[in-house]
C-alpha positions in Angstrom: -5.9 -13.3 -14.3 -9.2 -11.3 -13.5 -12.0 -10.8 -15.9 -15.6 -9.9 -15.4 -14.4 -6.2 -14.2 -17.6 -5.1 -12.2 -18.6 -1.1 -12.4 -18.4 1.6 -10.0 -22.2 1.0 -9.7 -21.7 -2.1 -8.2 -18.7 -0.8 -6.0 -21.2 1.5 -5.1 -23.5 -1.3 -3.7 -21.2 -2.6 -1.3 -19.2 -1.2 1.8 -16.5 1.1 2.0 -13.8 -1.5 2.4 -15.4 -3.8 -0.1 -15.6 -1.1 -2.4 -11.9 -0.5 -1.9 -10.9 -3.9 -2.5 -12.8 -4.6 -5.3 -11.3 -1.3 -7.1 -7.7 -2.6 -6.0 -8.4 -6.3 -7.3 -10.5 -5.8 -10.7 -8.7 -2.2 -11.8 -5.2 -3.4 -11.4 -5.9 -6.0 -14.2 -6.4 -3.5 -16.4 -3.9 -0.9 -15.8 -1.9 -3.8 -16.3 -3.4 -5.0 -19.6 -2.9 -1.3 -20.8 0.4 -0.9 -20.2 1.1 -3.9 -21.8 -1.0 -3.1 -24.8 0.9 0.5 -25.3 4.2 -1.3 -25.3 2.7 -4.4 -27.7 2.0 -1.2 -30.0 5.4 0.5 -30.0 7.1 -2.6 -31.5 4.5 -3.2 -34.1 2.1 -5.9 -32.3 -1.5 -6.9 -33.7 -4.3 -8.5 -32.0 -4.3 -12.1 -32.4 -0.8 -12.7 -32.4 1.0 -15.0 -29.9 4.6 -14.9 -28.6 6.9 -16.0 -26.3 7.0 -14.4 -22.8 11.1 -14.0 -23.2 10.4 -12.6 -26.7 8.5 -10.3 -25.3 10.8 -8.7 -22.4 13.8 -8.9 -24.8 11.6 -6.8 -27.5 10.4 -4.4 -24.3 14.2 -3.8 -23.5 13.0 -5.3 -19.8 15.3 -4.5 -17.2 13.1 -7.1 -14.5 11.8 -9.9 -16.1 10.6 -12.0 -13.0 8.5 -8.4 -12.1 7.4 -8.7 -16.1 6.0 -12.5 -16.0 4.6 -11.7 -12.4 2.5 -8.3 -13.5 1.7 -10.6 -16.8 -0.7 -13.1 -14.0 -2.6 -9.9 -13.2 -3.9 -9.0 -17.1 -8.0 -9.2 -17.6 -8.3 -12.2 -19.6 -10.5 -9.4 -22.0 -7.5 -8.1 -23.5 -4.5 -10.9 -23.0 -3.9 -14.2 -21.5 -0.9 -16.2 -20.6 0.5 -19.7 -19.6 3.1 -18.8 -18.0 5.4 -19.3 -21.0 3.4 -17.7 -24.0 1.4 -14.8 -24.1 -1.5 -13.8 -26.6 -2.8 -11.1 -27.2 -6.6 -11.0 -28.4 -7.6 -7.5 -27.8 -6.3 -3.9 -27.5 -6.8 -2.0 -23.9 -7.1 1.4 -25.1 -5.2 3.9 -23.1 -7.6 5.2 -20.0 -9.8 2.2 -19.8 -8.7 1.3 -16.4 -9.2 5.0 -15.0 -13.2 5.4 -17.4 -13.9 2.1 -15.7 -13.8 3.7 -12.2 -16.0 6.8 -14.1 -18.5 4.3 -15.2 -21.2 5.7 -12.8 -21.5 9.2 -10.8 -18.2 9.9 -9.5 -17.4 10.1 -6.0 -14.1 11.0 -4.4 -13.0 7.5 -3.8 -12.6 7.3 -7.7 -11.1 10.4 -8.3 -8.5 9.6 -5.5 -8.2 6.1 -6.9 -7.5 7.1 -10.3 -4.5 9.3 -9.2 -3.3 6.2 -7.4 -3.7 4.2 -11.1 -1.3 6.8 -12.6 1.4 5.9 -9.9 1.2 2.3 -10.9 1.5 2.6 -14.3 4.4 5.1 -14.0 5.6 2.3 -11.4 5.6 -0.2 -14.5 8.1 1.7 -16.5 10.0 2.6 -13.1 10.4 -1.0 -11.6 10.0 -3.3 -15.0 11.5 -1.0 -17.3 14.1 0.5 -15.0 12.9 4.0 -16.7 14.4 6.4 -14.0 12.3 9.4 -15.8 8.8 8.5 -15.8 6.5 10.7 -15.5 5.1 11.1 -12.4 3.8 14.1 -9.7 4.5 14.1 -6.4 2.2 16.7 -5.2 -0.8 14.3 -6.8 0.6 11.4 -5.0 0.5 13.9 -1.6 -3.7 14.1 -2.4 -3.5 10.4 -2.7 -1.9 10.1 0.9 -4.2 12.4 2.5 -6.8 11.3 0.7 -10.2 8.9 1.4 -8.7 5.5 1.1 -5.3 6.2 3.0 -7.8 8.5 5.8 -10.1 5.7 6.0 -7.7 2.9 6.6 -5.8 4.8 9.3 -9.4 5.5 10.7 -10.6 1.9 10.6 -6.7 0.9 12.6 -7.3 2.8 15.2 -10.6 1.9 16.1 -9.7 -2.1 15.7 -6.4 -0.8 17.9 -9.2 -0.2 21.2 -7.2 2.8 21.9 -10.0 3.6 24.4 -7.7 1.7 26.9 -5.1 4.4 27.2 -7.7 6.9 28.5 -7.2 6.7 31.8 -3.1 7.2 31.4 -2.2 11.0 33.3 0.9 11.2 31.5 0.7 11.9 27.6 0.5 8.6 25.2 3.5 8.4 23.6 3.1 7.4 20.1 5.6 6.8 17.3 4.1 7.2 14.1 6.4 4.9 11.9 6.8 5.4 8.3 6.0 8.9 9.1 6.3 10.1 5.4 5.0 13.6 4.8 3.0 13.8 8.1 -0.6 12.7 6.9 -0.6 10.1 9.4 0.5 12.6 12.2 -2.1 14.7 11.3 -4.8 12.3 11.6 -3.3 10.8 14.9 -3.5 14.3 16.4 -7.0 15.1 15.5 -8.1 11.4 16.4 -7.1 11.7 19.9 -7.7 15.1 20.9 -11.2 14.2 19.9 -11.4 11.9 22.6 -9.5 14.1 25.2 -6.4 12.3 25.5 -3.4 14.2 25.4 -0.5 12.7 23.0 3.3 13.3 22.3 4.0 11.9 18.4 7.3 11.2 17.1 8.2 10.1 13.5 10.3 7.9 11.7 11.1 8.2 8.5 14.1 5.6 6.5 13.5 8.3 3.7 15.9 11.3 3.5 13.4 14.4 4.2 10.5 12.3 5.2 11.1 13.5 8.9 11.5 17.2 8.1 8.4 17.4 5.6 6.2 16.1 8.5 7.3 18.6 11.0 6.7 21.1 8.8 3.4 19.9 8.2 2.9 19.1 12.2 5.2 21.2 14.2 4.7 19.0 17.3 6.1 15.9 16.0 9.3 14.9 17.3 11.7 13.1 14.9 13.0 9.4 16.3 15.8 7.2 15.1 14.6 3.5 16.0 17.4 1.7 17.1 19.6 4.7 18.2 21.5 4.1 21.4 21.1 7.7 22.0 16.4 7.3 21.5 15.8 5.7 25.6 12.0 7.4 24.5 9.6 4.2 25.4 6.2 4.3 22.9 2.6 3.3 24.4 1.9 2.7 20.5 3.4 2.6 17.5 1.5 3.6 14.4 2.8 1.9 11.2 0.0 3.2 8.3 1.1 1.4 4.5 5.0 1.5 5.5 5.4 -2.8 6.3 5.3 -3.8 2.7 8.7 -2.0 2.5 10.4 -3.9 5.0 12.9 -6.5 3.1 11.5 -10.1 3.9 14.9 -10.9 5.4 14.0 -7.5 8.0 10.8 -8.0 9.0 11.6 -10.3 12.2 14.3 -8.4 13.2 12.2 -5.2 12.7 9.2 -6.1 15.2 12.2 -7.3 17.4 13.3 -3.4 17.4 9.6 -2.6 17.8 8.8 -4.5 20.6 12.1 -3.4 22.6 9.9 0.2 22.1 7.0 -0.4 23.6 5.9 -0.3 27.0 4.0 -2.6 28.8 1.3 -2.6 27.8 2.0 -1.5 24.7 1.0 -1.8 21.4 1.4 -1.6 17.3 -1.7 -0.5 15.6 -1.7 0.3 11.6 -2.9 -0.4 8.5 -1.6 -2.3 5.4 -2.6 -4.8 2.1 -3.0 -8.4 2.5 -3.1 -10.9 0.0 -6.2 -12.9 1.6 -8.7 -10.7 0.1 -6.8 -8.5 -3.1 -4.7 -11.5 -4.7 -2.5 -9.0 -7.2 -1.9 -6.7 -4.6 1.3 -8.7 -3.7 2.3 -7.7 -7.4 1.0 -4.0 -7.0 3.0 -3.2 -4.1 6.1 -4.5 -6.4 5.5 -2.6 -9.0 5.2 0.5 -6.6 8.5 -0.1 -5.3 7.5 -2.2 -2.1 10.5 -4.7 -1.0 8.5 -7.8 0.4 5.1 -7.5 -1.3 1.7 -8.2 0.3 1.8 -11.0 3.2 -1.1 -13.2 3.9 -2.9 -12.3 7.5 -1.3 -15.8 8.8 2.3 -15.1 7.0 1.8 -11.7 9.2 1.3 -12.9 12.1 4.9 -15.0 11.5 6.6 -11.6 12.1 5.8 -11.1 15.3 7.7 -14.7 16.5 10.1 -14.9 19.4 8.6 -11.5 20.3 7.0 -10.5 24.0 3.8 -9.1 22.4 0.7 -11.9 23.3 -1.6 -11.1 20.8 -1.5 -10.6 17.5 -5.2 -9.8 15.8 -5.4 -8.8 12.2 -8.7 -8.0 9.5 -7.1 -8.4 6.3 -10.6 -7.7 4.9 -10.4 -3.9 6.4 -6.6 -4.1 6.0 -6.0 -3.7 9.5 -4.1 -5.0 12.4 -2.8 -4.3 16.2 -0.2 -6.3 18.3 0.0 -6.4 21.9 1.5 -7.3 24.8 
């Protein structure tokens, strides 16, 4: 549980990154707090009252109650707390308080993108804990999200930590598969990023979601769709970008997955991207859950576990700028 929930205006104070990670850690809590408060209400709860965590879920009509109990560790101790096994509630979160906290000084775009991001969690409450299959929730806001200040500055931040500078002297184009491709923000910015430093590129996409693929073409004509693990794909990448798309990968795949990876990649190739690690935002393992993610948020050591009985030789990561590139 968090409490003390700084303001923007000490966000502001601090770095980019830190300011990131301090929104993700300390605004969670309370999106969390009111969503539980606006169920508490609909059966008739009061401040001051203390139940039963299984009393709870059963009067919630919850469909995931190991989701439930974990999203009840990231509450702000301001409005509930919990043992594990009881839960009380000492104050209501008012509906909004999460999103007016990140308005608590001048508003920059970071908060305004941030608070879009807040919605999808909550929806993601009633989605994943609730199993409500018709929350409410906009997918052309989500698209500003994606191509938006905190997604543009992580994907910035990996390819500078990636040393791409290395490739510059290659004749032939760079081959890069952008994995995870999703709508084509990343493609975009991959485009731009290297053209910018004169080095021509072919980008391919990957997408495990049905359309994925197609929506990025048609936002980047270039990109070329890939299958990994087709017989038919003999395309070998000097990089593979992988921006927010790990946390999906089913703990039972991810080994397996950087196996596939690897077998892509030249030599010397690499795997550059951009993620959330549990070393520096502790409920963003929970977060990622609650948004749908299959294996939640790894530690930067846990990471670098994936990458075993693989050929790549080094394996850096910067789970404070949410970063990471693996070599060989």
């Amino acid at each position: 549980m968090i409490s003390n929930q700084p303001t923007l205006g000490r966000i502001l104070q601090t770095s980019e990154v830190q300011a990131e990670n301090l929104a993700m850690e300390n605004v969670v809590p309370l999106i969390a707090s009111e969503w539980l408060w606006t169920n508490y209400s609909h059966i008739g709860g009061k401040p001051g009252e203390t139940h039963d965590i299984s009393e709870i879920a059963e009067s919630f009509a919850v469909k995931d109650e190991q989701l439930f109990r974990e999203s009840l560790q990231c509450l702000s101790e301001e409005y509930a707390v919990t043992d594990g096994e009881k839960i009380h509630f000492k104050k209501v979160a008012p509906v909004g308080c999460a999103v007016s906290q990140l308005y608590t000084e001048p508003v920059q775009e970071f908060a305004q993108n941030f608070a879009i991001f807040l919605d999808f969690v909550r929806n993601g409450f009633d989605r994943q804990i609730l199993g409500v299959t018709d929350a409410n929730f906009d997918p052309g806001a989500w698209e500003q999200v994606l191509g938006g200040p905190f997604y543009l500055n992580d994907r910035r931040r990996a390819l500078e930590f990636g040393q791409v500078y290395q490739f510059i002297s290659k004749k032939a184009p760079i081959r890069i598969l952008d994995f995870g491709c999703g709508t084509g923000h990343s493609a975009i910015q991959l485009q731009g990023y290297f053209e910018a430093l004169g080095m021509e590129t072919e980008i391919y996409g990957s997408d495990p979601m049905p359309g994925m693929v197609a929506a990025a073409i048609k936002r980047v004509p270039s990109l070329k769709p890939y299958i990994p693990g087709d017989p038919m794909n003999t395309t070998k990448f000097d990089i593979v970008f992988a921006s927010h798309c790990f946390h999906y990968i089913p703990e039972d795949k991810r080994q397996p997955t950087m196996a596939l990876l690897d077998s892509m990649l030249e030599s010397p190739g690499k795997i550059l991207g951009c993620g959330l690690f549990s070393d520096y935002t502790p409920n963003v393992g929970t977060v990622i859950k609650i948004l749908g993610g299959a294996g939640g948020a790894p530690s930067a050591e846990e990471f670098k576990d994936w990458f075993t009985g693989t050929s790549f030789t080094h394996v850096r990561v910067n789970p404070q700028e949410r970063v990471f590139a693996i070599e060989k």
